[in-house]
C-alpha positions in Angstrom: 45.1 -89.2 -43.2 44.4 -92.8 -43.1 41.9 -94.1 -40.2 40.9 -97.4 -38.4 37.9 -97.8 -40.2 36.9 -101.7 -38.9 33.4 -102.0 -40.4 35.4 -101.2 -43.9 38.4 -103.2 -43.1 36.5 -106.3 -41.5 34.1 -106.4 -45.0 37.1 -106.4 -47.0 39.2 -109.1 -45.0 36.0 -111.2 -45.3 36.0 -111.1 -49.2 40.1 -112.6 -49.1 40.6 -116.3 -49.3 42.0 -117.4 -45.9 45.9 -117.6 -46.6 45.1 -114.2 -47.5 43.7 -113.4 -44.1 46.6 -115.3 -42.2 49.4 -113.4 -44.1 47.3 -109.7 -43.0 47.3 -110.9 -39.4 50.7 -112.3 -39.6 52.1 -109.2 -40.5 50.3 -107.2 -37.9 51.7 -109.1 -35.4 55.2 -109.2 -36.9 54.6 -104.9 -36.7 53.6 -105.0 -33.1 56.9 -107.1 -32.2 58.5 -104.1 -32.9 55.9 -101.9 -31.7 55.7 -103.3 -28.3 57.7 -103.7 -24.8 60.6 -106.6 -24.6 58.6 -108.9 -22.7 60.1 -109.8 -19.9 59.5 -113.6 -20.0 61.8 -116.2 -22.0 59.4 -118.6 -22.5 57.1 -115.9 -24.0 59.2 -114.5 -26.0 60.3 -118.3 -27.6 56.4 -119.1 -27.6 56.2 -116.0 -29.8 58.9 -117.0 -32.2 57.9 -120.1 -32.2 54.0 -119.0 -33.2 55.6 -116.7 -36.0 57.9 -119.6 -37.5 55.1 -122.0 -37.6 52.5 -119.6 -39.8 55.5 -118.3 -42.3 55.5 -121.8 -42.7 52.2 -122.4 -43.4 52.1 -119.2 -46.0 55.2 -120.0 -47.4 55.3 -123.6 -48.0 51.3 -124.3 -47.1 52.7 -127.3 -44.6 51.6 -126.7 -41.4 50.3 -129.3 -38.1 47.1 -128.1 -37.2 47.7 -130.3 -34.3 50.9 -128.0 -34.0 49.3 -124.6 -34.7 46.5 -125.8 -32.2 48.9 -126.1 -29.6 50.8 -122.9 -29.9 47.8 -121.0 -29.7 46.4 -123.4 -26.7 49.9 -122.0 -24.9 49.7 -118.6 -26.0 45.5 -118.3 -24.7 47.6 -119.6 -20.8 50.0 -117.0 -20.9 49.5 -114.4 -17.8 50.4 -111.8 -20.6 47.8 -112.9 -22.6 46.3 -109.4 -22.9 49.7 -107.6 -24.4 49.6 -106.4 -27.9 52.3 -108.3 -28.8 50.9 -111.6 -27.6 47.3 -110.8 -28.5 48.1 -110.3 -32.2 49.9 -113.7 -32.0 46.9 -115.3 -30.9 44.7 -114.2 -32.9 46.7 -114.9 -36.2 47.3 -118.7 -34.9 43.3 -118.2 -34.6 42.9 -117.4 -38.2 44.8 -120.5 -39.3 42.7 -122.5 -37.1 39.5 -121.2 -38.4 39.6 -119.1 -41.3 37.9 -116.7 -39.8 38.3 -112.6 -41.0 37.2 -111.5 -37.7 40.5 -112.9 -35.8 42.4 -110.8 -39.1 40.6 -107.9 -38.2 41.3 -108.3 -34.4 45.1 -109.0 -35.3 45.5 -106.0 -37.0 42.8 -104.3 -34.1 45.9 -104.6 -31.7 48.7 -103.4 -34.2 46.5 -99.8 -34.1 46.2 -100.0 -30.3 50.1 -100.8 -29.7 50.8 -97.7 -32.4 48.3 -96.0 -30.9 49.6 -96.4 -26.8 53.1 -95.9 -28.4 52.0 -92.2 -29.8 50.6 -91.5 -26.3 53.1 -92.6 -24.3 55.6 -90.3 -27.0 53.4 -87.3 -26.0 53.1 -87.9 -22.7 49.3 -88.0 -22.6 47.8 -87.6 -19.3 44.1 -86.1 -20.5 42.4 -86.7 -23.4 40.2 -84.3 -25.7 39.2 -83.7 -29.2 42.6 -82.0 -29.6 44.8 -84.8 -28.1 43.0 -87.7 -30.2 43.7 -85.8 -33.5 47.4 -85.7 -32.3 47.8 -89.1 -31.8 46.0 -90.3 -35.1 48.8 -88.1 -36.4 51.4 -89.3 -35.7 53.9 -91.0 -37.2 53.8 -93.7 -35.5 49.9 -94.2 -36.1 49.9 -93.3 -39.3 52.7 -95.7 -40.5 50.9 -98.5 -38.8 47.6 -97.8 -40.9 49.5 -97.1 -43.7 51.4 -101.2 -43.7 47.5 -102.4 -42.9 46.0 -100.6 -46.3 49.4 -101.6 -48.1 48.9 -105.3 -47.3 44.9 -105.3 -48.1 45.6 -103.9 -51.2 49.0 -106.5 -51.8 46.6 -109.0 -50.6 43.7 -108.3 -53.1 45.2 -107.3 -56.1 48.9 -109.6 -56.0 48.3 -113.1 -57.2 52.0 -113.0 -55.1 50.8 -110.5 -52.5 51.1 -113.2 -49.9 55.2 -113.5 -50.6 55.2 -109.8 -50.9 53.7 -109.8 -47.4 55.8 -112.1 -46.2 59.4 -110.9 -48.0 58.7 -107.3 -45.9 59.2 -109.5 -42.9 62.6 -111.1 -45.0 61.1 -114.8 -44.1 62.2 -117.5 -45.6 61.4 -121.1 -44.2 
């Protein structure tokens, strides 16, 4: 059963180059797009796009407007919905282009668990926790795939001199 284990993931995100890091956190917020809630704002939802269109073109094509990417993740840090899983992961991938940093990778992918997570509880109703419960969630499907994509694309990412198409053609993206 595969586990969040950040100390373990956070060392090894900080050993990729940083394209590497942006593709891991660009695919953990791609998975919690489909993880999370239709948000209920337009202008969200199009900030969102527009956040994922401009890093697939930064991994795929490695032209990108920090001035651009700056922005975008200026707008998303303003949004009332800031704190969404689905927004959150976007932010923190524009942060990793921005700086390079593994932390904002690991924080990316921090929010893909919780989303899987909060989707697993909300599918068995969970009104207490305990030891029992916990065990459940980490589970279930729905957890289990999520850590399964992150350990797929660290390992993609670190052994694949292609690994960041790889990443990337999962999501079929093409700039």
């Amino acid at each position: 059963m595969h586990t969040f284990d950040e100390p373990a993931l956070f060392a090894a995100l900080e050993k990729l180059p940083t394209a590497e890091r942006v593709a891991f956190a660009f695919a953990a917020a791609m998975r919690v797009q489909k993880l999370g809630h239709e948000l209920q704002s337009e202008a969200c939802r199009t900030l969102l796009a527009n956040a994922r269109h401009a890093v697939a073109a930064y991994l795929l094509t490695a032209k990108f407007s920090a001035g651009e990417i700056a922005r975008l993740s200026s707008s998303l840090d303003e949004l009332p919905e800031l704190d969404d899983d689905q927004v959150a992961a976007s932010a923190y991938m524009l942060r990793c282009v921005l700086t390079g940093e593994a932390k904002n990778a690991l924080w990316a992918a921090r929010r893909a668990y919780d989303a899987a997570d909060q989707r697993a509880q909300d599918e068995f109703e969970v009104e207490e926790f305990s030891p029992t419960v916990e065990k459940a969630i980490l589970s279930s499907q729905v957890v289990q795939s999520e850590l399964r994509a992150q350990a797929n694309d660290l390992s993609l990412l670190q052994t694949n001199p292609h690994g960041i198409g790889l990443v990337c053609e999962q999501y079929q993206l093409h700039v």
